[in-house]
Legacy VTK file of the C-alpha trace (Angstrom):
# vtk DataFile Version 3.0
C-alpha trace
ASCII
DATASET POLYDATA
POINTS 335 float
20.637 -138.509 324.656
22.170 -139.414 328.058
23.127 -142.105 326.900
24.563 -140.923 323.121
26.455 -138.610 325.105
28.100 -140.827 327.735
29.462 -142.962 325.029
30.582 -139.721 323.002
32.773 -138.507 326.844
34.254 -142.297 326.758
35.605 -141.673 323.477
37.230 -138.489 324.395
38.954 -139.806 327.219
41.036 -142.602 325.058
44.253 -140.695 323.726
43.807 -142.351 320.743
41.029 -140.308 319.886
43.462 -136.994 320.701
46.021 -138.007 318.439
44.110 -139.346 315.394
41.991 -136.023 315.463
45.659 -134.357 315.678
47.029 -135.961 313.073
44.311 -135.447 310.730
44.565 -131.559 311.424
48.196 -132.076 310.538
47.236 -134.083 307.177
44.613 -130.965 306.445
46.743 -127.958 307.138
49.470 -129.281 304.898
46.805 -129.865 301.744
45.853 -125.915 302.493
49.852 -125.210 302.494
49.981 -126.873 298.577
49.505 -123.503 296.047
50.238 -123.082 292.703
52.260 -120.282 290.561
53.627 -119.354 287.140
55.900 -122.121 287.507
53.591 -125.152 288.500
53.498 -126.539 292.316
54.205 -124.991 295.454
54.510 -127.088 299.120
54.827 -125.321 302.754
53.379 -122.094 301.242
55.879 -121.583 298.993
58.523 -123.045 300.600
59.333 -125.835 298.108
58.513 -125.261 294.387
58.118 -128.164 291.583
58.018 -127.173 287.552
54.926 -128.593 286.067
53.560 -127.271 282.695
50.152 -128.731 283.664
50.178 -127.501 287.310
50.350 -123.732 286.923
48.121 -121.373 288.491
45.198 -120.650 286.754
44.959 -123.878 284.873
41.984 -126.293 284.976
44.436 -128.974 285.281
45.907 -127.185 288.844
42.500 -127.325 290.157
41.756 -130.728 289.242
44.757 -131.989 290.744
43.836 -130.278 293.749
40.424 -131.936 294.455
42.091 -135.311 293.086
45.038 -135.443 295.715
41.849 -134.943 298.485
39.852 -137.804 296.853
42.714 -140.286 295.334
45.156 -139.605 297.951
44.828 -138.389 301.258
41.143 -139.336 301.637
41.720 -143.213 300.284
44.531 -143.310 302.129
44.262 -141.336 305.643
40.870 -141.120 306.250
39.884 -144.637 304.509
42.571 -146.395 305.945
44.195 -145.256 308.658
41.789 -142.745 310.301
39.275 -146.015 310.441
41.881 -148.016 311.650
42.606 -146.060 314.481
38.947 -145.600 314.924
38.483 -149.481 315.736
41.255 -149.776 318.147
39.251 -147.048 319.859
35.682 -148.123 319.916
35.917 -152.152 319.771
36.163 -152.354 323.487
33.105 -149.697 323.862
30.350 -152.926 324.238
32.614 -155.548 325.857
33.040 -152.682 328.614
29.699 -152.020 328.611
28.274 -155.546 328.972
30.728 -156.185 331.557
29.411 -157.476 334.897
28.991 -154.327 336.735
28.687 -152.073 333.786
25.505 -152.724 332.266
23.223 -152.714 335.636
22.848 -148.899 335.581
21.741 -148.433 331.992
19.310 -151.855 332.429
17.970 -149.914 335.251
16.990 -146.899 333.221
13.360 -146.805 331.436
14.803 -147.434 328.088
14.454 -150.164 325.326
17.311 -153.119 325.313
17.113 -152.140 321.178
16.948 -148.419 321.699
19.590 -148.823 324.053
21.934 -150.544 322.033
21.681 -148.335 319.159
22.571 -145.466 320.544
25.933 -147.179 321.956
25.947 -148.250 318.545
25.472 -144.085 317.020
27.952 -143.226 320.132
30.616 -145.359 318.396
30.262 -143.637 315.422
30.815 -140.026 316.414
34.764 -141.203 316.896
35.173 -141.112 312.596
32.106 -138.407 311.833
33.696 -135.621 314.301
37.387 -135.811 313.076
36.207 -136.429 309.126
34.307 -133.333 309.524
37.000 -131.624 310.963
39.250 -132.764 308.145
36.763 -131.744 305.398
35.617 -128.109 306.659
39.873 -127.087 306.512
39.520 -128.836 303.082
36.899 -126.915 301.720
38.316 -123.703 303.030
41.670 -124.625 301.735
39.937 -125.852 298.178
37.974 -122.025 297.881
41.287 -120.090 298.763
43.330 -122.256 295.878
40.843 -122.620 293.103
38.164 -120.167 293.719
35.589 -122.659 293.794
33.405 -123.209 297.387
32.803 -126.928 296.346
30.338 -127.954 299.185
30.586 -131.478 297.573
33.769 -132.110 299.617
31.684 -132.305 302.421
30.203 -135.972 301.404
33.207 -136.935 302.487
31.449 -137.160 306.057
29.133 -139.274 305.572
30.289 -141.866 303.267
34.171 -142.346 305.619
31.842 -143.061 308.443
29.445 -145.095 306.035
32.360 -147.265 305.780
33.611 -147.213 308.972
30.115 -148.520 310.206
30.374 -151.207 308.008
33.594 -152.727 309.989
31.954 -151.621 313.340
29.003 -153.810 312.971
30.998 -156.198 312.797
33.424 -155.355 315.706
29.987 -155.104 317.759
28.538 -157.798 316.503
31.560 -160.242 318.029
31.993 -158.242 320.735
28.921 -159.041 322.208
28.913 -162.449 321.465
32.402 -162.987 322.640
32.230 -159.922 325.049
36.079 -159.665 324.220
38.325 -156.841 322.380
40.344 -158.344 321.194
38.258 -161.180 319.390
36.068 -158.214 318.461
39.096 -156.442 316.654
40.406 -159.378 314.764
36.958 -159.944 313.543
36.659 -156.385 311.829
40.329 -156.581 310.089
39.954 -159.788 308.914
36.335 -159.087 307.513
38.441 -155.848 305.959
40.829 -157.966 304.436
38.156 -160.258 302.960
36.743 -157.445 301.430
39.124 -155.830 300.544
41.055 -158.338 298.791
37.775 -159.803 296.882
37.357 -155.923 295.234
41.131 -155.581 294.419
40.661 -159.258 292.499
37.028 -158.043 290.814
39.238 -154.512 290.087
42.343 -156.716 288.508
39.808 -158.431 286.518
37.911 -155.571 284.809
40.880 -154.254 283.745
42.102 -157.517 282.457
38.489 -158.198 280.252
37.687 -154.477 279.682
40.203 -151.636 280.316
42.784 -153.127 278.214
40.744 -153.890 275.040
39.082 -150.707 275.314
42.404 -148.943 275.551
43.644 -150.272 272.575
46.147 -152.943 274.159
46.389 -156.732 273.090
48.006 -158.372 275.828
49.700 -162.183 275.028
49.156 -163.541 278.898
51.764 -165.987 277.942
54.629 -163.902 277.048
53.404 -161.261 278.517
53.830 -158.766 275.730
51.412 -155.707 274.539
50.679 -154.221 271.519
48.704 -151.496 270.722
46.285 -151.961 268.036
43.235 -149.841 266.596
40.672 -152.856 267.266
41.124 -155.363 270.257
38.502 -158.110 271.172
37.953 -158.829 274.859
38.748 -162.381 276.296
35.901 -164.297 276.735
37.470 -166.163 279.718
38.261 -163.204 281.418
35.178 -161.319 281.120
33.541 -164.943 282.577
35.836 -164.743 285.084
34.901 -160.825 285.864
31.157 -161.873 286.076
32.036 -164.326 288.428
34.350 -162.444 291.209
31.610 -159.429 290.668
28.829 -162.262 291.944
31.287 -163.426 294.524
32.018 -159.678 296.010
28.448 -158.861 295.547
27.473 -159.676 299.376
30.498 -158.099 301.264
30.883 -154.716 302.013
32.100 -152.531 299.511
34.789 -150.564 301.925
37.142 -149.678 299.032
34.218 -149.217 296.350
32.562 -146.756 298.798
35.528 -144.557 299.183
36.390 -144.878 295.243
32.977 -143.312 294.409
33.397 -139.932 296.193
35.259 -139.200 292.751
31.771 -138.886 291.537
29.852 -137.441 294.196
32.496 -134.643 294.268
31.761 -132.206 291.329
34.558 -130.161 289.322
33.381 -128.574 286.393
37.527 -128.995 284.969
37.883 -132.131 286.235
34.487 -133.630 285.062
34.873 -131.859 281.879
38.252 -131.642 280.667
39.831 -133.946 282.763
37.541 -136.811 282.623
39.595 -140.531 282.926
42.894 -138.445 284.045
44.420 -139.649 287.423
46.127 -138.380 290.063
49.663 -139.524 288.730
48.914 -138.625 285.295
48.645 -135.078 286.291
51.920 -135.505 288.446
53.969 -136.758 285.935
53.030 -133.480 283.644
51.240 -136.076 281.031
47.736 -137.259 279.728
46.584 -139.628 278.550
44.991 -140.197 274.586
41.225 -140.058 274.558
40.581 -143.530 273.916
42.864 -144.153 277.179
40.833 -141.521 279.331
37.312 -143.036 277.852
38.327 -146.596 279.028
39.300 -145.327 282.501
36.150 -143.538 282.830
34.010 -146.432 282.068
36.443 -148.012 284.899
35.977 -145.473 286.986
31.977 -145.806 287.097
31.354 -149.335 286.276
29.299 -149.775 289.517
26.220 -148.304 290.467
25.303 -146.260 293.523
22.945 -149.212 294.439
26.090 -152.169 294.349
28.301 -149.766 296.010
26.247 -148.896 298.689
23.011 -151.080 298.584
24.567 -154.383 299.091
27.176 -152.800 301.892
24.000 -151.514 303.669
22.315 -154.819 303.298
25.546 -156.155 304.844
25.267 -153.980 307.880
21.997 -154.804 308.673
22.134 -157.983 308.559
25.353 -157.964 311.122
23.652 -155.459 313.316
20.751 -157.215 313.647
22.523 -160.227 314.271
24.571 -158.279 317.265
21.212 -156.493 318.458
19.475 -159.784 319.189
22.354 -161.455 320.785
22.462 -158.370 322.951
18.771 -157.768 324.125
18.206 -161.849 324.123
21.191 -162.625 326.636
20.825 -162.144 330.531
22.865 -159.555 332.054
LINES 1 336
335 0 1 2 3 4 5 6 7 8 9 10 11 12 13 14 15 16 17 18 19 20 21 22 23 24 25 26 27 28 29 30 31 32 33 34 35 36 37 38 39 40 41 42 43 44 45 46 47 48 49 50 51 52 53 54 55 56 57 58 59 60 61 62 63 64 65 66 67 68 69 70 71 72 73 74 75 76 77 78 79 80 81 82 83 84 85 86 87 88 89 90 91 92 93 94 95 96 97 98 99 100 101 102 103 104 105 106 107 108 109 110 111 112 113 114 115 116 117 118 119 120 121 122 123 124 125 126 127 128 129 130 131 132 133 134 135 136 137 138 139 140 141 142 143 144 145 146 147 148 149 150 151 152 153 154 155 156 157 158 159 160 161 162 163 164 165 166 167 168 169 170 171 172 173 174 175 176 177 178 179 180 181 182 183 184 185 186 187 188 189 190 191 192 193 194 195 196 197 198 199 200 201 202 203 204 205 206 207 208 209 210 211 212 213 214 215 216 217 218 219 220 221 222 223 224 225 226 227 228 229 230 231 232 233 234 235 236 237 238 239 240 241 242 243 244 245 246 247 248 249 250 251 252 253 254 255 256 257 258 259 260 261 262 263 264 265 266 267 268 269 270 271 272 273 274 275 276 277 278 279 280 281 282 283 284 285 286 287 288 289 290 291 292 293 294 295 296 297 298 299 300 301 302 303 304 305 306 307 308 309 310 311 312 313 314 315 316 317 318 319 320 321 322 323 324 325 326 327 328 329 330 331 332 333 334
């Protein structure tokens, strides 16, 4: 625990740490000021006021929205994106420091494991995401039981599945970084293994829609003229459902960082929103509008096309593999 909690003081002392836990305070306390009255949205409590027939107080819709701008919004986009961002710059140097000649003598010295060792620099590492995510999602859940009434303890698997995903990219900052025993080599390799994922799920995304969303909506779409038409009866493209099948095999093996975020929306329970609201998006809801039924169907069937298994199977499968590779280089190399 020594040990767990030396690497937990090193992350306290990097500002970095100070100012992405402040800013995600910040991010939380102005979800808790959005409210709702007769007329539809309020910002600031009560400052600012927007009209929305579909956003007034006491409507299922108002609720919905509510838990949708946490999951669609600020959670894919603060805590999924930038949160984690900020969270490598902060830990990638954590094992190059630590393996640095000097550094690593002390611990060595210690009657503990090379493996057992590294892991818990490894656990250390993540306590930089799980602390300020569960920070972020306790003001959430208060601020989601004084809006809507409901004390949705979902919220709170948030936590683990933002630092899920962080771990994912962490492997593999550890993972070069003691190979390399450099930073900066360290933090190139996480973003660009981000990137790599992440552009090979937007592609397999583009392409379900292409071979399934839009022929189950009702839409013909002429990919030469580019044209749509709605019709009562569409047949999917052949080619593009081949070429679905193929970037799913392709993204298969990388880790599902986007996917993994995306699936809160169904780990979160909302009576309304499950009910009611099922297929209906955050800016669907914004713009005062829904969508038909066949429309909401056909984003539903988007929404859960992948199992809990290929969303977070084959990303764990991923991070073993990497640690493992990082865990031998470690306890194999001479210090």
């Amino acid at each position: 625990m020594t040990i767990l909690w030396d690497s937990f003081r090193l992350l306290q002392a990097k500002k970095l740490f100070w100012i992405a836990l402040g800013i995600s305070m910040l991010v939380a306390l102005f979800y808790a000021s959005i409210g709702f009255n007769e007329q539809g949205m309020t910002l600031f409590f009560g400052w600012k006021e927007f009209e929305n027939p579909l956003l007034r107080q006491g409507q299922p819709e108002a609720a919905a929205f509510y838990v949708l701008l946490f999951t669609d919004v600020i959670l894919k986009f603060w805590l999924a994106w930038i949160a984690v961002a900020l969270a490598l710059l902060s830990t990638a140097s954590i094992f190059p420091d630590f393996i640095a000649e000097g550094s690593i003598g002390i611990s060595l010295s210690k009657p503990v494991g090379r493996l057992r060792l590294f892991l818990l620099k490894y656990f250390g590492g993540l306590l930089f995401v799980a602390l300020q995510v569960t920070v972020f999602t306790v003001i959430v859940f208060l601020a989601l039981g004084w809006r809507t009434g409901e004390w949705n303890l979902t919220v709170f698997w948030a936590v683990p599945v933002v630092t899920f995903v962080f771990s994912l990219l962490y492997a593999v900052a550890v993972w070069i970084g003691v190979w390399t025993k450099s930073t900066l080599f360290a933090l190139l390799g996480a973003f660009l293994m981000w990137g790599v994922a992440l552009l090979g799920q937007w592609t397999e995304s583009f392409l379900y829609q292409a071979a399934h969303l839009v022929p189950e909506s009702g839409i013909e779409f002429d990919y030469r003229t580019g044209e749509q038409v709605e019709k009562d009866s569409v047949e999917k493209n052949s080619a593009a459902v081949s070429f679905h099948k193929t970037a799913k095999a392709v993204v298969t093996p990388l880790p599902k960082t986007r996917d993994c975020t995306t699936y809160l929306k169904r780990l979160i329970k909302m009576k309304e929103r499950d009910s009611l609201l099922a297929g209906v998006t955050f800016d669907m809801l914004l713009s005062g509008s829904l969508p038909d039924p066949r429309m909401a169907g056909a984003m539903k069937r988007n929404d859960e096309r992948h199992s809990f298994w290929y969303v977070f199977g084959t990303s764990a499968i991923f991070e073993a593999v990497v640690l493992s590779l990082a865990a031998w280089v470690f306890c194999r190399r001479d210090y």
